[in-house]
C-alpha positions as CSV (number, residue, x, y, z in Angstrom):
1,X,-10.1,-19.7,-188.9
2,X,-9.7,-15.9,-188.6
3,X,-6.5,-14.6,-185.9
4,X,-8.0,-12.1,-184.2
5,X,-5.5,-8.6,-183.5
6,X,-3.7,-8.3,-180.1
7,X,-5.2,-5.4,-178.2
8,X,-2.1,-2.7,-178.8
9,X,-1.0,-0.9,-175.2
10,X,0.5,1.7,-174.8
11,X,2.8,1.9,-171.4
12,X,5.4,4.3,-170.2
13,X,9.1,3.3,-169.9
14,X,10.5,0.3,-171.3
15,X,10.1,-3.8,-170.4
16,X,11.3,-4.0,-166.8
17,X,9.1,-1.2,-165.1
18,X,7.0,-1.0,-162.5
19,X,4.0,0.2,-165.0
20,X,4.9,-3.0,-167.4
21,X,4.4,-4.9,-164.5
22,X,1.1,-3.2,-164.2
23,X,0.2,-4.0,-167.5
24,X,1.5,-8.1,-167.7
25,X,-1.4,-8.1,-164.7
26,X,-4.1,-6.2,-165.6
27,X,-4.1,-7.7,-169.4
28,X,-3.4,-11.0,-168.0
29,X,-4.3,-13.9,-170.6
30,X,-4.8,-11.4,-173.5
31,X,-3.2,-10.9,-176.5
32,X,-1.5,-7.9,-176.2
33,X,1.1,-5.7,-178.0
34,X,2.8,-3.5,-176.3
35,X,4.2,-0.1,-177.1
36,X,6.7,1.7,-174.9
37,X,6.9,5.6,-174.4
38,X,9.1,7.8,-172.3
39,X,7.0,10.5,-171.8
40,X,3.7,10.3,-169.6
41,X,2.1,12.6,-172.7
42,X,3.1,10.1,-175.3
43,X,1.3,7.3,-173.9
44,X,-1.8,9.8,-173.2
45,X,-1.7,11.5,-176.7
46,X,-2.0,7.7,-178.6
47,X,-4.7,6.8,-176.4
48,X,-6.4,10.5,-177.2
49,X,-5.3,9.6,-181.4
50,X,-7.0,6.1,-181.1
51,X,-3.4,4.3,-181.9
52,X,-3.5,1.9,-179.7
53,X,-6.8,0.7,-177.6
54,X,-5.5,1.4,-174.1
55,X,-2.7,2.8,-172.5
56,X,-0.8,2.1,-168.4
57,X,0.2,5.1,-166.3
58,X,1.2,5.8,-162.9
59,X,-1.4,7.7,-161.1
60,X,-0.6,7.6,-157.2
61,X,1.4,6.5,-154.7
62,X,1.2,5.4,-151.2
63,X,4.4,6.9,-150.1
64,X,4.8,9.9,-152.1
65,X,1.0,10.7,-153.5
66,X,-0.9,12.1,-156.6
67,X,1.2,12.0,-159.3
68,X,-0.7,15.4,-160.8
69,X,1.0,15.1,-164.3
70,X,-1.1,12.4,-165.1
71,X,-4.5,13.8,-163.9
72,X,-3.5,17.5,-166.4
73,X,-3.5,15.1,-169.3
74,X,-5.9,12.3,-169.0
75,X,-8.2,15.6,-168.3
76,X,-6.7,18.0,-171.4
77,X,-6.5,15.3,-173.8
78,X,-10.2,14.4,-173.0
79,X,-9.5,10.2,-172.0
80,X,-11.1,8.0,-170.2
81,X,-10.3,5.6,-166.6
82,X,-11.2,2.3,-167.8
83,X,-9.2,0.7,-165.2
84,X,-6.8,0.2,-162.1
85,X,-4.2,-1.8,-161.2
86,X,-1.9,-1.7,-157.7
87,X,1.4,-3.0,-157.6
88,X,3.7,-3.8,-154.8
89,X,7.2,-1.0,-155.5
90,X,10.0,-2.8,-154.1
91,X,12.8,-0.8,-154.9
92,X,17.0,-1.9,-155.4
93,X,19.8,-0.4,-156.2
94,X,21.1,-2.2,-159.5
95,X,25.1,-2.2,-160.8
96,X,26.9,-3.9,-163.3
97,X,28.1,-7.3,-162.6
98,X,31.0,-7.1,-160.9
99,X,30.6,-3.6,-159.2
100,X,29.9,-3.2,-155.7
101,X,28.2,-0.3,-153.1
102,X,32.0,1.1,-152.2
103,X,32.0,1.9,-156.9
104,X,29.1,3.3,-157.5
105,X,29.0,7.7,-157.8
106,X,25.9,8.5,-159.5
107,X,22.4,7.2,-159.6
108,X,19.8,7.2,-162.6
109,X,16.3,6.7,-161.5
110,X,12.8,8.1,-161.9
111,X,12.2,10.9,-159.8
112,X,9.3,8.7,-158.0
113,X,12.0,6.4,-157.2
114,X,14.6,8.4,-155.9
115,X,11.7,10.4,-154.1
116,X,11.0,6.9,-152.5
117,X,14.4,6.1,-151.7
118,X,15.7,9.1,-149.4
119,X,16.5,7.7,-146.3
120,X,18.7,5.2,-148.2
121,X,20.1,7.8,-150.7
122,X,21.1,10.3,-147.1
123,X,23.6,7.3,-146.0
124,X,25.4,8.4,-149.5
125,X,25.1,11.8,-149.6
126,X,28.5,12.3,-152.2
127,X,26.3,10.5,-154.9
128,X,25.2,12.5,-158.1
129,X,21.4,11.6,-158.5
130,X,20.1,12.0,-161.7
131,X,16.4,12.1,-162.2
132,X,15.3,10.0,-165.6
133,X,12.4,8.7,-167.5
134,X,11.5,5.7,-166.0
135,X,13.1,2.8,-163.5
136,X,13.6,0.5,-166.2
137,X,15.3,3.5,-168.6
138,X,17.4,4.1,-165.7
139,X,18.7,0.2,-165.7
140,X,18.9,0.2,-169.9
141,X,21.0,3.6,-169.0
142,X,23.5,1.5,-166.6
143,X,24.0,-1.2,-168.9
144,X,24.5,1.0,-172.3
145,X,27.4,2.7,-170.2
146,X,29.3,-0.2,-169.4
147,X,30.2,2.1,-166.1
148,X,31.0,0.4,-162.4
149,X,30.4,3.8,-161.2
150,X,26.6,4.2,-162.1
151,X,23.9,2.8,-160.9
152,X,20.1,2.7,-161.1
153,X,17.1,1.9,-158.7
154,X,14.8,0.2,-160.2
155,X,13.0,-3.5,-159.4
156,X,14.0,-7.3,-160.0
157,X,12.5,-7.7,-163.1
158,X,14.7,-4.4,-164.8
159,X,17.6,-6.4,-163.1
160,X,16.9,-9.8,-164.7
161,X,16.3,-8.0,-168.4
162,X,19.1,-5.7,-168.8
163,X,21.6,-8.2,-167.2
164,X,22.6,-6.5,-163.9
165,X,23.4,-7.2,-160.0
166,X,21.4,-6.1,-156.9
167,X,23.5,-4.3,-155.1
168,X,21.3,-3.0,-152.4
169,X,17.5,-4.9,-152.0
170,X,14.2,-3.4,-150.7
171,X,15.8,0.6,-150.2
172,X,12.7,2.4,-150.4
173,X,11.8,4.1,-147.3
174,X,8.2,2.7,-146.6
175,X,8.2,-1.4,-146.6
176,X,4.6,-1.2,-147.5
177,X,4.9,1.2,-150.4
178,X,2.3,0.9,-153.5
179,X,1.5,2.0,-156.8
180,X,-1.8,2.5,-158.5
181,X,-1.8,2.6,-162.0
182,X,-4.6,4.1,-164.3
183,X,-5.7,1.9,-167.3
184,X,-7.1,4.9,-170.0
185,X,-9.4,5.1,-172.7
186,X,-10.4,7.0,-175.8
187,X,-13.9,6.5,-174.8
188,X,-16.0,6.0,-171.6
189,X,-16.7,2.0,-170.7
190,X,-19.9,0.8,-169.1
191,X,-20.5,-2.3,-167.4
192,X,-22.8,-3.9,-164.3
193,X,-19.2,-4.7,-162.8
194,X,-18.2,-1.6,-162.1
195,X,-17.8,-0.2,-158.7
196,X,-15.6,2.9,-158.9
197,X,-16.2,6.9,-160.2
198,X,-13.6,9.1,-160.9
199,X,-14.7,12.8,-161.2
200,X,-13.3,16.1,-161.8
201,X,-14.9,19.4,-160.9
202,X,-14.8,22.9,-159.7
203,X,-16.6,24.5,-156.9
204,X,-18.5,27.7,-156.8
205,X,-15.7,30.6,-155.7
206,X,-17.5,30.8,-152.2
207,X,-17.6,29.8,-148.7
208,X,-18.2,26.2,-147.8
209,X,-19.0,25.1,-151.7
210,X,-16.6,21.9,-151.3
211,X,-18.1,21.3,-147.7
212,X,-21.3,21.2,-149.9
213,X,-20.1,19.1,-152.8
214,X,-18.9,15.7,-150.4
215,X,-21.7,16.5,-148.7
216,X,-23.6,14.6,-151.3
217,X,-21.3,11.2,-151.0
218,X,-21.8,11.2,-147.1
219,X,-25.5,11.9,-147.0
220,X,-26.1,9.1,-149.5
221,X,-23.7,6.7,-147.9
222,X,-21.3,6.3,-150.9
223,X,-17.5,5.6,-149.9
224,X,-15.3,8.8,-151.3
225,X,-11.7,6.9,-151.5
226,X,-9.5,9.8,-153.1
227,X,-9.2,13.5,-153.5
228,X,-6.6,15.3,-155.2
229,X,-6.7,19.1,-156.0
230,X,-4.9,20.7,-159.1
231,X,-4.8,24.8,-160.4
232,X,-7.0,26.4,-162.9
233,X,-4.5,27.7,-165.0
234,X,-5.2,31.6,-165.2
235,X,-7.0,31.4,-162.4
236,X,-5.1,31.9,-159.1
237,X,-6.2,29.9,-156.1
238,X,-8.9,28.0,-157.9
239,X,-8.9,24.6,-158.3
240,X,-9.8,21.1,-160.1
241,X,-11.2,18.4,-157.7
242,X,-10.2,14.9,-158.7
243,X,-12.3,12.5,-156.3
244,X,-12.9,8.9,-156.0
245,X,-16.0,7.4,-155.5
246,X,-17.3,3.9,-155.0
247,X,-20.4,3.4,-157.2
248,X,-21.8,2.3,-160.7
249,X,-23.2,5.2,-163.1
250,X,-25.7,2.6,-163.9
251,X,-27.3,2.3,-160.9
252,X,-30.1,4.6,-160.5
253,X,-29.8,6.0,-156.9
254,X,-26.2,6.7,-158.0
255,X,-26.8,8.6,-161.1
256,X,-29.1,10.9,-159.1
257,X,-26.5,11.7,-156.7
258,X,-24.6,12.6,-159.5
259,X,-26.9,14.8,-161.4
260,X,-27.6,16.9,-158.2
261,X,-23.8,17.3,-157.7
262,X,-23.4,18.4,-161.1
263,X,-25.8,21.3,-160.3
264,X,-24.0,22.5,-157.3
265,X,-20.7,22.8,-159.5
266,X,-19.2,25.2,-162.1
267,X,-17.2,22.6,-163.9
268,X,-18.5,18.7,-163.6
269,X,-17.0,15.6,-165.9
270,X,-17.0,11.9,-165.3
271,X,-13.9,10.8,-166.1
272,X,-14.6,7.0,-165.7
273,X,-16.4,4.0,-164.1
274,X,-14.2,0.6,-164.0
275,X,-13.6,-2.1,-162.1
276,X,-11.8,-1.5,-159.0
277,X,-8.7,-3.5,-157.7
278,X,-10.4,-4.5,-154.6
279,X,-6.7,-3.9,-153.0
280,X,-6.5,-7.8,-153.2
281,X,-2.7,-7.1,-154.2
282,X,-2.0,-5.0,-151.1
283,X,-1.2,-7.1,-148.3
């Protein structure tokens, strides 16, 4: 009997994150090697080099918003949305065992996290923050130094794996606070299944040409659920539209509306067509 490959993923920061957690549930039940990057480019550049068949990245959060990085390089490095994935961000304050709140000086986290975590952070305003790869770096940071005086916010799961103590649970400032993660491809999927588009564009340089772009998702009923703007480089105070959209490119009323669309803009790429959450992990 032949083994069949495990599909190889790439995901940013290390076992312990919020995005591995993404990944352990959206690849649920499948064979699956992982590969672990720091930078958000690394995981988007062997995605783009066909070294591994998917990669996990942040895309946007409910307290903090777009993270645009993301968007700039799934779009430069010409990939794919093949997926999404929400997970609950339930931030703590993690020491070394044996070290307590009154020990701890300075405090390694993402910047998303630390971002997340200000009303919290305020109460200890003599703490050094220092703003790092990912959560679960952050926590592989506190235990390599072997220091009661550092700490790291990061979740349970980076707690557990690098051998540390909770020090502080549930410090972000918004209780209900979420991330969305994008699953990228090399290529573009297709499949009866899926229900959500995500475009980037550009307008004509003239009055009223966004007014007249989601025009076309409210005259033909379909449900815009996102838009995020980003510069043109070189070209001050234009912009990139990122938008999502509920629909199938399949379907033929669809594709119409987005043929016509296409003729109203100066720039106009699908980015991808997947399977939405359905927000069934937001609750």
């Amino acid at each position: 009997m032949t083994k069949t490959m495990p599909m190889v993923i790439a995901c940013f920061g290390l076992p312990g994150s919020y995005t591995y957690e993404a990944m352990m549930a959206y690849f649920d039940g499948k064979d699956i090697e992982p590969r672990y990057a720091s930078q958000f480019e690394d995981v988007v550049q062997a995605v783009a080099r066909r070294q591994v068949h998917y990669g996990v990245l942040p895309i946007e959060n409910s307290s903090t918003g777009g993270i645009t990085d993301v968007y700039d390089l799934i779009h430069r490095y010409d990939c794919h949305i093949a997926g999404e994935k929400y997970v609950r961000i339930e931030h703590n304050l993690l020491g070394l065992p044996g070290a307590s709140l009154a020990d701890i000086q300075e405090v390694y986290s993402h910047p998303q996290g630390i971002a997340q975590c200000r009303e919290f952070l305020k109460e200890h305003e003599n703490w050094l923050l220092h703003p790092y790869f990912s959560t679960s770096q952050s926590a592989e940071k506190v235990h390599q130094t072997g220091d009661v005086h550092i700490g790291a916010i990061a979740n349970t799961i980076a707690a557990d794996m690098y051998g540390l103590t909770i020090l502080a649970r549930h410090i972000n400032d918004n209780t209900m606070n979420y991330t969305r993660f994008f699953i990228i491809s090399a290529e573009m999927e297709e499949s009866d299944d899926m229900d959500k588009i995500t475009l980037v564009l550009t307008t004509k340089h003239k009055p009223g040409a966004l007014y007249h772009v989601l025009g076309h998702f409210f005259y033909n009923a379909m449900n815009m659920t996102h838009l995020e703007s980003r510069p043109i480089k070189g070209r001050p105070f234009e912009y990139f539209f990122h938008i999502d959209v509920m629909g199938n490119i399949r379907n033929p009323a669809t594709s119409i509306v987005l043929h016509n669309l296409e003729e109203h803009c100066n720039y106009f790429k699908i980015l991808g067509n997947y399977p939405s959450d359905k927000g069934g992990n937001i609750r």
